[in-house]
N, C-alpha and C positions, 0 to 999 in steps of 0.2 A: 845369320849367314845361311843355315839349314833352308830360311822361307825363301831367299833369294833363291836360289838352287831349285826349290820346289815350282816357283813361278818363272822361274830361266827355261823348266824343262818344259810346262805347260802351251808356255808360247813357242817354243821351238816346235811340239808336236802341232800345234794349232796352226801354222807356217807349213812345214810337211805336206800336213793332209791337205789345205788349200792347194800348193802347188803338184800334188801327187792327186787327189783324188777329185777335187772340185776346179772351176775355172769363171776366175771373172771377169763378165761380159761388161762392153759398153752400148748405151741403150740410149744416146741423145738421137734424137730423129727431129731435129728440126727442119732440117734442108734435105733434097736429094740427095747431096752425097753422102750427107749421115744415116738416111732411111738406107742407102746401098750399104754403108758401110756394116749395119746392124746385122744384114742379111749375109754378108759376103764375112761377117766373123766368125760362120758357123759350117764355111766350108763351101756356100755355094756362090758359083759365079753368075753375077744378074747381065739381061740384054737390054740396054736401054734403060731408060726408063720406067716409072709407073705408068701399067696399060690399064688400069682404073683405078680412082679414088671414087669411095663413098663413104660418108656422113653414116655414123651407129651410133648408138645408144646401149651403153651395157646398164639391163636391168637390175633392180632394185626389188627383191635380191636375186639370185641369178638364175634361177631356171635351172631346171634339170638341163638343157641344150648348154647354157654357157659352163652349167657346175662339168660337165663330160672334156669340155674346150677348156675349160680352166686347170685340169690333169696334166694337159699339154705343156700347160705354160709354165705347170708347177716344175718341171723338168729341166728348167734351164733358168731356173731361179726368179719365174713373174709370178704375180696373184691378180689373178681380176678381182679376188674381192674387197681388193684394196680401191677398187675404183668404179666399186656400184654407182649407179645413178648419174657418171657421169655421162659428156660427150665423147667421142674419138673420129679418128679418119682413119679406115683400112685401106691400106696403099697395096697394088697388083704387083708382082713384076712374073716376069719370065725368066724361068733358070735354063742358062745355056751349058752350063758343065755337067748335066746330067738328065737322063731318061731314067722312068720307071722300066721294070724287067718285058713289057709290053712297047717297049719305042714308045711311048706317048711322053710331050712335052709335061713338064711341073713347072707349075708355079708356085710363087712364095710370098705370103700376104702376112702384112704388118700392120697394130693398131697403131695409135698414135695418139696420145692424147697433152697438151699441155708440153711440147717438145719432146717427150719421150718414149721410146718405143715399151705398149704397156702386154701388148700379147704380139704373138708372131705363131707362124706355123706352113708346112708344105706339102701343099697336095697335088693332086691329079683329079684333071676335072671329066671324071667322067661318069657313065653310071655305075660302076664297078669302081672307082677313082675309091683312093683313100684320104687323110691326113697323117701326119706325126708331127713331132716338136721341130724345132729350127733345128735342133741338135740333128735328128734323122737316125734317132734313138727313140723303140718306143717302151724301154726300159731307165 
């Protein structure tokens, strides 16, 4: 009886924390309105459609560039190194429910590999422009 009690309380804490501290995301991107829906889970609202798709390649193994972009991902529970070597499609969109502290538009680009969204992140495209996570947390 003592173990039940022991493993009652385990999962109760393990329940807790997920719903107090962590949060799970849905990550199917097959269709447009899944790839919106990925983006618009994390707070931001899209205009339109994708204003570009391109064909990537995440190397094998990743590069100081993808290891820095994979930081990102790690933040909202992705790993690129789970998907060295494959193919993906980085899908554009335009965020209309928010400006950076400069008025300039962000946009909010998503991988996609195999139906699923496998990185994401939003930036500002400029030469001063940054990135963060889809979160818009860069802690």
């Amino acid at each position: 009886m003592k173990k039940y009690y022991i493993i009652l309380g385990i999962a109760s804490a393990i329940i807790i924390s997920v719903a107090f501290f962590g949060r799970s995301y849905e990550f199917d991107a097959r269709t447009e309105a899944e790839r919106i829906k990925c983006i618009e889970q994390f707070g931001w609202k899209i205009e339109g459609g994708a204003i570009e798709t391109e064909k990537v390649a995440i190397p094998s193994p990743l590069g100081a560039v993808y290891e820095e972009y994979n930081t990102l991902q790690q933040k909202i529970g992705l790993d690129l190194a789970n998907h060295t070597g494959q193919h993906a499609t980085r899908y554009t969109y335009i965020v209309k429910n928010r400006s950076d502290a400069k008025g300039r538009q962000i946009r909010a680009n998503i991988l996609v590999a195999d139906g699923k969204m496998i990185a994401g992140d939003i930036m500002v495209t400029a030469l001063d422009g940054y990135m963060i996570p889809m979160n818009g947390r860069l802690k």
